[in-house]
C-alpha positions in Angstrom: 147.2 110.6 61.6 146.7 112.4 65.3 148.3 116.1 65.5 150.1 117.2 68.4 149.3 119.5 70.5 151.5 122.1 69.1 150.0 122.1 65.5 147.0 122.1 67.0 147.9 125.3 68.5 149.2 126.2 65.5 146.0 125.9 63.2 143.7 127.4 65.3 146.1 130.3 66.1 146.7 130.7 62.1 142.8 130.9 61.7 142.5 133.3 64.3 144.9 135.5 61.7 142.8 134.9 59.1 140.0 135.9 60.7 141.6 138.9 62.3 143.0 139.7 58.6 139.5 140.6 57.0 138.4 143.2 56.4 135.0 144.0 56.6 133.0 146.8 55.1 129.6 147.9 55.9 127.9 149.7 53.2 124.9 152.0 53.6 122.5 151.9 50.3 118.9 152.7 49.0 116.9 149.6 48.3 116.6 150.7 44.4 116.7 148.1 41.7 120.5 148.5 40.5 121.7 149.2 43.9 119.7 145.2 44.8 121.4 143.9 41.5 124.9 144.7 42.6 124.3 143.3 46.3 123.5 140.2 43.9 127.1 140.3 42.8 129.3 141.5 45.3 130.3 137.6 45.1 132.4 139.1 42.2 134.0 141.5 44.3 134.9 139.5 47.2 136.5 136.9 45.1 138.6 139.1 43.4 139.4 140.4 46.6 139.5 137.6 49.0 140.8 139.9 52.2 137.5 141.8 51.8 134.4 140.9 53.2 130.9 143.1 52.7 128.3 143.9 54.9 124.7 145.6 53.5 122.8 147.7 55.1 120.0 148.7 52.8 117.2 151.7 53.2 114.5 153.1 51.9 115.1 156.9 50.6 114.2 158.6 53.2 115.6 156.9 56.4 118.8 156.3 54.1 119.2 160.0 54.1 118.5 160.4 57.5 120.9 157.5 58.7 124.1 158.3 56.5 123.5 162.2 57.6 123.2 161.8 60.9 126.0 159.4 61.3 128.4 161.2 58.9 128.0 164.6 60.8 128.3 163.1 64.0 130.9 160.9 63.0 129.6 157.7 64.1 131.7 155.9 62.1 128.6 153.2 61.2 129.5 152.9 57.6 132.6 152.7 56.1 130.7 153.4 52.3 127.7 155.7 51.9 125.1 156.0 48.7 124.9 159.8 48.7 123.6 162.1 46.1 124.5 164.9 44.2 123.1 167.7 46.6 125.1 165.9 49.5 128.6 165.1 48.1 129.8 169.0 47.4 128.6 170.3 50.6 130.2 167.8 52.5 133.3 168.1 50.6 133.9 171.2 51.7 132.9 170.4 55.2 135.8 168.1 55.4 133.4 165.3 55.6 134.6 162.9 52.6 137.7 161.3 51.6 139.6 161.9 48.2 138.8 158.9 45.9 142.2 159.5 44.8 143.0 155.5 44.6 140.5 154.3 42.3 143.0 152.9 40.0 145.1 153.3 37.1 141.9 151.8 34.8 139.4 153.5 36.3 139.1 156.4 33.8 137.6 159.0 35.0 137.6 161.2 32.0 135.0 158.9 30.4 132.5 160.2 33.2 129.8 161.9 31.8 130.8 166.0 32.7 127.2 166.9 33.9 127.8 163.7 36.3 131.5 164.7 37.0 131.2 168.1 38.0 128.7 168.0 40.5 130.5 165.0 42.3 133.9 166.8 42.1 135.7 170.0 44.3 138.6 171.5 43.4 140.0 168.4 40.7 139.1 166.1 43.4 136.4 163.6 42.9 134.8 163.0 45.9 132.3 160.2 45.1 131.9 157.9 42.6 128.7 157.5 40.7 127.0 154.2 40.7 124.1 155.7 38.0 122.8 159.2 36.7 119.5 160.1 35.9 117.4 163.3 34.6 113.5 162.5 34.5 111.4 161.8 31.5 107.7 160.5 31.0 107.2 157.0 30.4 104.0 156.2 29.2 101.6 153.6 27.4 101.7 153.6 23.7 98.8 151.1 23.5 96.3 152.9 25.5 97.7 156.3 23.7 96.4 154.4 20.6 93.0 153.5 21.8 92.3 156.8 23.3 93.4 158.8 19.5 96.1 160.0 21.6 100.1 160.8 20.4 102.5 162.1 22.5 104.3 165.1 21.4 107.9 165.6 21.0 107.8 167.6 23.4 104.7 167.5 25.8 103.2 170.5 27.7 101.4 170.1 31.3 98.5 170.5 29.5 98.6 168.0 27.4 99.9 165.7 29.9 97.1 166.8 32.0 94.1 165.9 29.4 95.6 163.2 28.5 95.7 161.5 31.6 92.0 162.1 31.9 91.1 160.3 28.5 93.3 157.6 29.6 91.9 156.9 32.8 89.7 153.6 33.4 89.0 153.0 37.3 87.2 149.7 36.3 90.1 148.6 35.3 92.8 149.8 37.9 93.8 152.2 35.2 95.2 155.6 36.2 96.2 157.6 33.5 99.4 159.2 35.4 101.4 158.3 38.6 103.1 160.9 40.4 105.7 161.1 43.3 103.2 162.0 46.4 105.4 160.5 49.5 106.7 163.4 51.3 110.7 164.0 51.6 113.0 166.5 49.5 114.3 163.7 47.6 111.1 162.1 47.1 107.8 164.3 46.5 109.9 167.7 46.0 112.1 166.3 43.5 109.4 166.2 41.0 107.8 169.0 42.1 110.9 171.5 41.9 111.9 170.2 39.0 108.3 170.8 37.7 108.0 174.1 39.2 111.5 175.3 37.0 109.6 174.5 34.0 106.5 176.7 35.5 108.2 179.3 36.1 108.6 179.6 39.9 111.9 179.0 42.3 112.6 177.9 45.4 114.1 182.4 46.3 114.9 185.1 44.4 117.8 186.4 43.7 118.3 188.1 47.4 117.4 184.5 49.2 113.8 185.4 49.6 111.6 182.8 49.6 109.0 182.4 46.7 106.4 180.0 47.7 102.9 183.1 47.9 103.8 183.6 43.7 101.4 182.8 41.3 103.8 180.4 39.7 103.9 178.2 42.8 100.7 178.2 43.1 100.0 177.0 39.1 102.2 174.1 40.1 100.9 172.9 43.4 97.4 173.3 41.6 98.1 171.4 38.3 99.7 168.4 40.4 97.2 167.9 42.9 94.5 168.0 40.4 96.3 165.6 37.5 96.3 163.2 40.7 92.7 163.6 42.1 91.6 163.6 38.7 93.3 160.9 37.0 95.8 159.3 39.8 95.6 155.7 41.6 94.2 155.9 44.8 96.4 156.6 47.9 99.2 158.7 45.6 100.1 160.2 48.7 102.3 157.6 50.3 103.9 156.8 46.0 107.4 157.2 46.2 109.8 156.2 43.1 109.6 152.2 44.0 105.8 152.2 44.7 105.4 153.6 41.6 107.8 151.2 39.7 105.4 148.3 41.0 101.9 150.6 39.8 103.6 151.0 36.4 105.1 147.6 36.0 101.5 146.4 37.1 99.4 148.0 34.2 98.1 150.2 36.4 99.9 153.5 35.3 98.7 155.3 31.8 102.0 158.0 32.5 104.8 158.2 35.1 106.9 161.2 35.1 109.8 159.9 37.0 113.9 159.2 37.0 115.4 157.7 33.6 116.8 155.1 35.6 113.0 153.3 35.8 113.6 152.6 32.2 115.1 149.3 32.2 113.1 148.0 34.7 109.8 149.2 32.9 110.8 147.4 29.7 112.5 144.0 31.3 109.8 142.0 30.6 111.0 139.6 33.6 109.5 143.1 35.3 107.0 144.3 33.6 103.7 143.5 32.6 104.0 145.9 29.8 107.8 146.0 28.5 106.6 145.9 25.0 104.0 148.6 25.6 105.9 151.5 27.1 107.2 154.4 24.8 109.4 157.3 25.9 108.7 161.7 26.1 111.5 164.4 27.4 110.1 165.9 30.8 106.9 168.4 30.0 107.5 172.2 30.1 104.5 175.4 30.7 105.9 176.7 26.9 108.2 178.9 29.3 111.5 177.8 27.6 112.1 175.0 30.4 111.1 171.2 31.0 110.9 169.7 34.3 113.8 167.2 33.5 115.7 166.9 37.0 119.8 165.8 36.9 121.0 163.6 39.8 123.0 160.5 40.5 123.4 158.1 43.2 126.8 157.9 44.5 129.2 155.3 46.6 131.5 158.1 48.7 133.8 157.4 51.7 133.4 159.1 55.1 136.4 160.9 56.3 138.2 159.0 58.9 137.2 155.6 58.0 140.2 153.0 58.8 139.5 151.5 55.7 139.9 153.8 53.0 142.1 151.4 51.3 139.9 148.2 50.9 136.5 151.1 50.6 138.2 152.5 47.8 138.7 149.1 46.1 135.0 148.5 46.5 134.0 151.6 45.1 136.4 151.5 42.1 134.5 147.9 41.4 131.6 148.7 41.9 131.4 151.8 39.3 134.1 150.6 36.9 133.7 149.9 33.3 134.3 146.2 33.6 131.1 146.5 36.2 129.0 147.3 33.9 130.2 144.3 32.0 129.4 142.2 34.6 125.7 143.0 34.9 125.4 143.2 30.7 126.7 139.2 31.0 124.1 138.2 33.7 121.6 140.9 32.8 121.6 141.8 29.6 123.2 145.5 28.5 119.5 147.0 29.0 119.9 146.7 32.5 123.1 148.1 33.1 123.7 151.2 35.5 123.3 154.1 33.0 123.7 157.9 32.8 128.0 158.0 34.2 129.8 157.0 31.1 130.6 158.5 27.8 131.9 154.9 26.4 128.1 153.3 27.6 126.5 155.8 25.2 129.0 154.9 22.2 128.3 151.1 23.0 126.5 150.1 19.7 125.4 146.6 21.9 123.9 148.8 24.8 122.2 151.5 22.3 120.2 148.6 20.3 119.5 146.9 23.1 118.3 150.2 25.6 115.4 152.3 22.9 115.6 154.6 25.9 119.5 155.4 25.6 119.9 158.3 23.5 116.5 160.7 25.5 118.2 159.5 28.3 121.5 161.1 27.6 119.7 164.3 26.3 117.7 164.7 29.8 120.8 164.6 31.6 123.0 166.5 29.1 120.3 169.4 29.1 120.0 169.8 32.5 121.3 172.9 34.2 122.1 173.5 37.8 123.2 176.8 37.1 120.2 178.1 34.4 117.7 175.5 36.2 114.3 178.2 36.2 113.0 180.8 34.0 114.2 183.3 35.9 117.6 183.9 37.9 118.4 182.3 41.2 120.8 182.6 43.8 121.6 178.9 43.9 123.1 175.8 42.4 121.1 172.8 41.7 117.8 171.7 39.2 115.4 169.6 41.7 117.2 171.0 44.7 119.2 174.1 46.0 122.8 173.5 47.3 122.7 174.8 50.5 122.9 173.2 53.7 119.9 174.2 55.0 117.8 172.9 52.2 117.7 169.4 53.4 115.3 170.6 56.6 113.5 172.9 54.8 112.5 170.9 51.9 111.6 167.9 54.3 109.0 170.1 56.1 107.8 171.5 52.8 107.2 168.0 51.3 104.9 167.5 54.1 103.1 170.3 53.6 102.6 168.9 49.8 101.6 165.2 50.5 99.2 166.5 52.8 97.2 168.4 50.0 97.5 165.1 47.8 96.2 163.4 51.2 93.5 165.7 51.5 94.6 167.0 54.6 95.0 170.9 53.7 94.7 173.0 50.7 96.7 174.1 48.1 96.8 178.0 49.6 97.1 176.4 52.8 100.3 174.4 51.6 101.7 177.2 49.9 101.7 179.5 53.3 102.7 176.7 55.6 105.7 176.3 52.8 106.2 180.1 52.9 106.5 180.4 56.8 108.9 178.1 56.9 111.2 178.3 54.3 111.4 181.8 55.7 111.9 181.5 59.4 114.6 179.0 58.3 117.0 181.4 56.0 116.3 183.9 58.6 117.5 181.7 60.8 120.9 180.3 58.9 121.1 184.5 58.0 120.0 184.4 54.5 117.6 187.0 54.8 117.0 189.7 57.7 
């Protein structure tokens, strides 16, 4: 049968409506395991919502953090979802920056979000992100080289011990390091851990009047202690180990300890991962027997940038992609070890995800004792465990992660670190007016 001219017309004009109908979004992201497992399934999403189509753009840490920031406070209107954090989502809340996520749903529940989670990702009543996972940080280590080497991990580990450990596990002839530590620079990456280590040590980022801290003896224990656990017993090139290059190390055999985010525990113990699923035993962060461990609280968040045109189909993503039934999803395809964790009370009274994740439970803990407010031994001036909530912290930390990795590198000294760290931390508060 031939068709006229006019239906002709007709069909191409109605697929022209189609076409014009969709809605795309483009969604910024770290290239982290979970946040690659749900790019896997947004095929669930976009049939479910078939007006909706998704566009990835995925980053490593660093340039992620530099891309959404840059575009958000310029308003560039590049993304129409952004993967923030926890430092970023109540800062730019108040700046106006983020939309509501007041259309989540009627399902949605958001009193079954963790509270530690909740609060940092809320102002006012108002969530303004959703989290995808939460983490704290723990030490993951190898219970089968622990054995050979007469070792057992305490309950509740000191530096020390981590310390002299790592040197008894340590086999270069084998490609075995005894610990694996974050060394790439950025204040996300390398001054994550070492913040959150530095808390248990004792030091801070400023005292209580905003003055920096970085010539105190504490700091100086810390920067010390790290450098030397990774000349002494780390793999070669630490310097440029971030939390994925790690992951690979670890999964690899090559990794005694890594002190790192909880999240790495499903992907440590997935044997279709690891090289040592059945090997790997769990410790709560290390503390200096000050009264604090190094545990770090954080999650990875999908948020909306104010302005977007298309709040409405962004908020349906977002409601998807860190919804209950979500989590389902992955446990069907996955297995319930490997869903996002550390968000929901109802994961954590799932008796199918706690016999199937050994890591559940001192995963929960880490996160539930982790303090923004009572982070260090002594009182501070600001919110926030592995970071301080401040605007200017970003920069600062970015240069002062630099100044780290380059002592890891070789490139400078510890003393050399610590006065380059000093300088500028205080030029820049003088700067914002923190300090005279």
């Amino acid at each position: 049968m031939r068709m006229t001219l006019g239906a002709l017309l007709g069909a191409v004009s109605l697929l022209a409506f189609s076409a014009s109908a969709q809605t795309k979004l483009t969604i910024a992201t770290v290239n982290n395991g979970d946040m690659i497992r749900m790019q896997g399934l947004t095929s669930d999403f976009t049939a479910k919502n078939p007006g909706i189509t998704v566009d990835w753009v995925t980053l490593e840490e660093n340039v992620l953090r530099q891309r959404v920031t840059t575009d958000i406070s310029t308003k560039g209107g590049q993304f129409d979802i952004l993967t923030i954090g926890t430092y970023e989502v109540p800062i730019w809340a108040k700046q106006g920056w983020l939309v509501p996520l007041d259309g989540l749903g009627a399902d949605y529940d958001v009193d079954d979000l963790l509270p530690a989670i909740r609060s940092g990702i809320s102002q006012n009543g108002n969530l303004y992100a959703s989290p995808f996972y939460g983490e704290s940080s723990f030490v993951m280590y190898r219970k089968d080289l622990f054995e050979k080497a007469g070792l057992q991990m305490p309950k509740e580990p000191t530096w020390d011990f981590i310390a002299s450990a790592a040197k008894k596990i340590t086999d270069p002839s084998t490609q075995t390091y005894g610990i694996c530590l974050r060394g790439k620079a950025g204040w996300g990456e390398n001054m994550a851990f070492l913040t959150a280590m530095a808390n248990s040590m004792g030091a801070r980022w400023f005292d209580e009047k905003w003055n920096p801290e970085f010539t105190g003896p504490e700091w100086t224990k810390t920067l010390t202690t790290y450098a030397g656990m990774l000349k002494d017993s780390g793999p070669p090139g630490a310097s440029a180990n971030g939390f994925n290059e790690n992951l690979v190390l670890f999964n690899s055999g090559k990794c005694g300890m890594w002190i790192d985010a909880t999240v790495a525990a499903s992907f440590v113990t997935n044997p279709k991962e690891s090289t040592v699923a059945d090997k790997v035993g769990f410790a709560i962060a290390p503390n200096a027997g000050l009264g604090k461990n190094a545990g770090w609280l954080w999650a990875w968040n999908l948020a909306i940038p104010a302005g977007s045109k298309k709040t409405d189909a962004a908020q349906k993503f977002v409601a998807w992609a860190t919804s209950k039934d979500y989590t389902k999803l992955v446990a069907a395809k996955e297995g319930w070890a490997n869903v996002p964790p550390g968000t929901r009370k109802s994961l954590y009274a799932n008796p199918d995800y706690l016999k199937a994740a050994p890591f559940a439970e001192l995963t929960l803990a880490a996160i539930n004792a982790a303090d923004p407010i009572n982070s260090t031994v002594k009182p501070k001036p600001y919110v926030g465990v592995q970071f301080a909530a401040i605007p200017e912290f970003q920069g600062i930390a970015t240069r002062v992660g630099q100044s780290f990795s380059g002592v890891i590198a070789g490139a400078t000294s510890v003393e050399e670190a610590l006065k380059s760290a000093q300088a500028t931390t205080e030029r820049e508060m003088k700067r914002a007016g923190y300090i005279k």
